[in-house]
C-alpha positions, 0 to 999 in steps of 0.5 A: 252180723255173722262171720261170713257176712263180715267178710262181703266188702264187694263182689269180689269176696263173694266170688273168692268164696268156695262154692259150699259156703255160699248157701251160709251166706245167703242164710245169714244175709237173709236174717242181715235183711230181716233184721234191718228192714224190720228197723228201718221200714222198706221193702222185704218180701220182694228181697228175701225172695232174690237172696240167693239168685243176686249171690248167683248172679254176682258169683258168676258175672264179673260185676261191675264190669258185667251189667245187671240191671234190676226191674222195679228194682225194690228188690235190691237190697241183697245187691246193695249189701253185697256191693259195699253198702250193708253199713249203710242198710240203717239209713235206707229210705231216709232223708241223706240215706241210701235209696230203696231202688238202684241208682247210679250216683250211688254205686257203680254197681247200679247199673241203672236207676230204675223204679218204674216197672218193665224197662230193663230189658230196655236198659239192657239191650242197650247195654249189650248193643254198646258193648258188641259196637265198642268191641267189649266182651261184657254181658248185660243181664236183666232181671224181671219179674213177672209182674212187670212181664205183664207191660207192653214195653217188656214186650217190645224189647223182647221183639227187638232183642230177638232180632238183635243178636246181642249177648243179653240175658234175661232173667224171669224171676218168677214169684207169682206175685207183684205188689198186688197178686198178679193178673192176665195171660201170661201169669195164668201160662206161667202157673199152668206150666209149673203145674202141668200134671204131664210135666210133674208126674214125668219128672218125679218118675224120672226121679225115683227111676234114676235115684237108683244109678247115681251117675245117671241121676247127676246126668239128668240133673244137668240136663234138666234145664234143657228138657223143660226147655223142650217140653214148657214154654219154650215156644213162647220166648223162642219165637221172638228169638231166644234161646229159652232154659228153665224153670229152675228153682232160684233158690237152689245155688247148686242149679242156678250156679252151673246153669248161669255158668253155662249160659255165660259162654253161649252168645246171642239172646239168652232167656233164664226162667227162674222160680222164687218164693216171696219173703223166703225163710221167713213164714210169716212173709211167705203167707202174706207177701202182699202185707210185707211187701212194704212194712215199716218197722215192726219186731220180726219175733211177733211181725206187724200187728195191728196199732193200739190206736185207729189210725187217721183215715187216709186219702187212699181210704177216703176214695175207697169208700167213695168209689164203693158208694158211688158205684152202689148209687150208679150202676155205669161205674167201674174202676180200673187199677194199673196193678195197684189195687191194695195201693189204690184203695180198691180192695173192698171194691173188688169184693162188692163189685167184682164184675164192675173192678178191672185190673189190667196189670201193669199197664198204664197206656191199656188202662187208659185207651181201655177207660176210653173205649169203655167211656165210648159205650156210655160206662163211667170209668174211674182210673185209679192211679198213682200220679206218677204212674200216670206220666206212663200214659200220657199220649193216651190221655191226649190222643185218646181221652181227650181229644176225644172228649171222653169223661172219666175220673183219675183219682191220682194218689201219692200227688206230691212228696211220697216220702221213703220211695223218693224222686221216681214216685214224686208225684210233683209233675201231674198239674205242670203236664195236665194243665196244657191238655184241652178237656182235663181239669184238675182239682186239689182237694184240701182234706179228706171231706173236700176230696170224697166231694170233689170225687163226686163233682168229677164223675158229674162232669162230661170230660176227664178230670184229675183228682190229686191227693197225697199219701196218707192222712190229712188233716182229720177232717169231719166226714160227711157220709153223702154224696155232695159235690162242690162246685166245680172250678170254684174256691173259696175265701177261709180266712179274710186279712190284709196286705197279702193274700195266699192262695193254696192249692190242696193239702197246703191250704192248713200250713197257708192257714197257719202262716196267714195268722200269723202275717194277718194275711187272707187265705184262698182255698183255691181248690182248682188248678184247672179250670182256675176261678178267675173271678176268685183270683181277679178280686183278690188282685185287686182288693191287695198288695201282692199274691202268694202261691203254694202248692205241693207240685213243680212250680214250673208250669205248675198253678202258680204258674196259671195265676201269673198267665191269668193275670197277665191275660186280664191286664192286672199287675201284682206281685206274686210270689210262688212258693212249690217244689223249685226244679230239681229231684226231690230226694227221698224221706220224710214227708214233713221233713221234705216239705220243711226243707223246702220251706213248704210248712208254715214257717217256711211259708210265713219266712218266705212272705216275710222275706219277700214282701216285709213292708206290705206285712208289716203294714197289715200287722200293724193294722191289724194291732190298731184295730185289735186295741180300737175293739178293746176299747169300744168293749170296754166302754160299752160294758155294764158295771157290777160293782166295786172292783169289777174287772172289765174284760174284752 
């Protein structure tokens, strides 16, 4: 840490700075972030491209009091260092630790939680209304960026702000980059205005004219906010009602300072375009932004290399491949990403099939009602889309897909715990309020293999089924090369006990099956959570003492949940035990941490069998060492002699 870093305890210091020692500010506390997001993992392109613009903001607004209210928000690590939390920068992401987004229980300086894109000028809006009707002269303030100005819900507070007459601002910081490289009509303006010939060629003349006469040149600089105000976009924001500056540079302090300054005191909605860089002061970010948008630890002297060794294949890997493979058999395909397409796995989609690859931005209800109307006209369409982005569009799933009765697939990646991203990107929430919606099925592939196969068994069908599968890799499972289905809405029995029978939907099947050893239990691969094999579930009611679910997914409304309905609708009463996400957040960290705290890994599945239903377990343990020594015996009394001295082993 260097000297004037030390000194940043809160805004406050920051504002009793002279205003020459901030560019050394953000120097060091862009090398601080380098430095600590290389240990620890987490998002670093995004914040180092918003060192200097958070120092602005917070130099000039008199935060707390003043609300600023960042989008997405993973680019708030310079916010969190200078609000009294940069010696806690090395527990970022970790289980006990500090969040990779805002949250309001962790700072008042948070002034939202936000991780989900194009909600805070939402968030805002409210804010500065409140203020204007509690009579406080507090400003809200919210920063956006490009990527999420490509949402509706951006726009629909932008429509209902200009009319709001609310002392909002907002600020566009434009990089030219979201996670995935930008798309649509707006960034394709927004670049066409920073490169206009006329506007470029204008102002270097006027630069080299006025560098003559000091004075006047100082005058034009002041003034050159409102001149591209004039000539660029203004027309666009100041038709919904505000009063638009910029584009300015967000990382020059001596423009954005005086401008911000300036706009402080002007009331009314207040619209700020400034332009950034991704990964700024460091080159290797600055080339290759999408890489380090979200790199784990690596040395930032040499920066990410690849491993020695191939990783597992992922499941994100796994549908890549299958979405290539299926398109090269089926000519209907498309696929569609909501802004994901490094996320989604669909990178090399794109590169084969580029006339057949859709991404829409980020825009989760037009990817969906989009799916649809293609799925009207006979295209197959294959939504890829992270579970918890899914939740964005849930009225178009019903009122638009499935009401309808329209087949598409919904690969849903990061189902389950997501680890270091925490309770907003969870995806624990998908088979609670999927299984409630008429013409959508769910299926929970259990490794790699069954998903590529259950893949394929969605897109046959002739309605919308979910594909859930998480982060990562599974279990290293053989691959088979084809395109073979499994049955749809059938499981499978892959491991025969007694006593007590464990039925498990998806990933959880392998810690099921350890558990199941070691309670000499039967183990279900259910593999559906809708339709639910009934005949399946019915037969192992009858043929046990009691049930057990396990599922990575909220228990409420979840598939053990479809277990107990489905008893209780054949008339069968059994114990059942779910075992799930119990209702509260998940916090973020470590997936295999997370899981063992909620008694989700082996262990914790065997001690929560144990625990509930001991007797029955050890019934069957028991039975199941008296048949052991009864085996014993019988092949030791049927074994051939050899001779004096022969060891007879069974």
């Amino acid at each position: 840490m260097t000297a004037l870093l030390q000194q940043i305890q809160s805004p406050e210091d920051v504002r009793r700075l002279p205003r020459h020692q901030l560019k050394p500010l953000a120097d060091e506390l862009r090398a601080y972030l380098l430095d600590s997001v290389s240990k620890t993992g987490g998002h670093l392109s995004s914040n180092l491209g918003t060192v200097e613009l958070t120092i602005a903001l917070h130099y000039v607004f008199n935060t707390p009091y003043d609300r600023l209210v960042w989008d997405v928000g993973h680019q708030t690590y310079p916010h969190k260092m200078l609000t009294g939390r940069r010696d806690r920068m090395q527990t970022l992401r970790q289980l006990g630790g500090l969040s990779g987004f805002p949250r309001r229980e962790e700072s008042e300086y948070d002034a939202f939680g936000t991780a989900h894109s194009s909600t805070s000028i939402s968030a805002a809006l409210g804010m500065a209304l409140a203020a204007r009707q509690k009579g406080e002269s507090r400003r809200a303030v919210a920063i956006i960026g490009d990527g999420a100005m490509t949402a509706g819900m951006a726009f629909e507070a932008l429509n209902n702000a200009g009319v709001s007459d609310s002392n909002l601002l907002v600020v566009l910081n434009d990089n030219d980059m979201s996670i995935s490289p930008p798309v649509g009509a707006l960034n394709r303006y927004l670049a066409q205005l920073m490169s206009g010939r006329f506007y470029a060629a204008a102002k270097e003349v006027g630069k080299q004219v006025l560098k003559g006469a000091p004075p006047l040149f100082e005058l034009a600089k002041r003034i050159e906010t409102q001149a591209k105000g004039m000539v660029l976009p203004a027309t666009l924001f100041e038709k919904f009602g505000f009063n638009y500056i910029g584009p300015i540079d967000g990382h020059d302090l001596e423009s954005l300072i005086p401008t911000l300054e300036n706009i402080r005191h002007l009331t009314g909605p207040q619209f700020l375009h400034v332009v950034t860089r991704k990964g700024r002061g460091y080159d290797l970010a600055e080339a290759d932004p999408v890489t380090y948008h979200g790199p784990g630890k690596f040395d930032p002297s040499v920066g990410i290399v690849p491993p020695a060794t191939a990783p597992k294949t992922t499941f994100t890997q796994v549908f890549g491949q299958w979405v290539c493979d299926m398109a090269a058999q089926d000519p209907r395909l498309v696929a569609i990403t909501p802004a994901m397409r490094e996320g989604s796995g669909l990178v090399e989609f794109e590169r084969r099939f580029p006339d057949r690859y859709y991404d829409v931005g980020i825009a989760e209800q037009h990817a969906l009602t989009f799916a649809a109307g293609l799925a009207c006209e006979g295209i197959k369409p294959v939504v890829a889309i992270y579970s918890t982005f899914l939740q964005r569009a849930y009225d178009q799933l019903i009122h638009d897909v499935a009401l309808q009765h329209l087949p598409m697939v919904l690969a849903l990646d990061r189902a389950g715990i997501v680890g270091a991203d925490g309770a907003t990107h969870a995806g624990v929430y998908d088979i609670p309020f999927l299984r409630c919606i008429p013409q959508v099925s769910i299926a929970c592939p259990a490794d790699e293999n069954e998903c590529r196969q259950l893949l394929t068994t969605a897109y046959q069908q002739d309605h919308a089924v979910a594909v859930r599968y998480p982060r990562g890799a599974g279990v290293g499972a053989v691959m088979q090369p084809g395109l073979e289905p499994l049955p749809f809405g059938q499981g499978e029995i892959r491991r025969r006990g007694q006593g007590v029978a464990l039925l498990a939907f998806g990933t959880l099947l392998y810690p099921a099956l350890q558990a199941g050893e070691a309670l000499q239990a039967t183990v279900a691969n259910m593999r559906w959570a809708k339709p639910l094999d009934t005949d399946l579930l019915l037969e192992l009611a009858r043929t046990h003492q009691a049930l057990v679910t396990v599922e990575e997914g909220a228990v409420m409304g979840g598939a053990g949940s479809a277990v107990l309905e489905a008893l209780a609708q054949a008339g069968i009463q059994v114990p059942v035990l779910i075992l799930g996400i119990a209702d509260v957040f998940t916090e973020h960290g470590d997936p295999a941490k997370l899981l063992a705290q909620m008694g989700l890994d082996a262990a914790g599945i065997e001690a929560s069998v144990r625990a509930r239903f001991s007797e029955v377990v050890s019934a069957a343990v028991a039975s199941s060492g008296t048949v052991a020594a009864a085996s014993s015996a019988a092949a030791t009394a049927t074994a051939p002699a050899s001779g004096p001295g022969l060891k007879l082993v069974s």
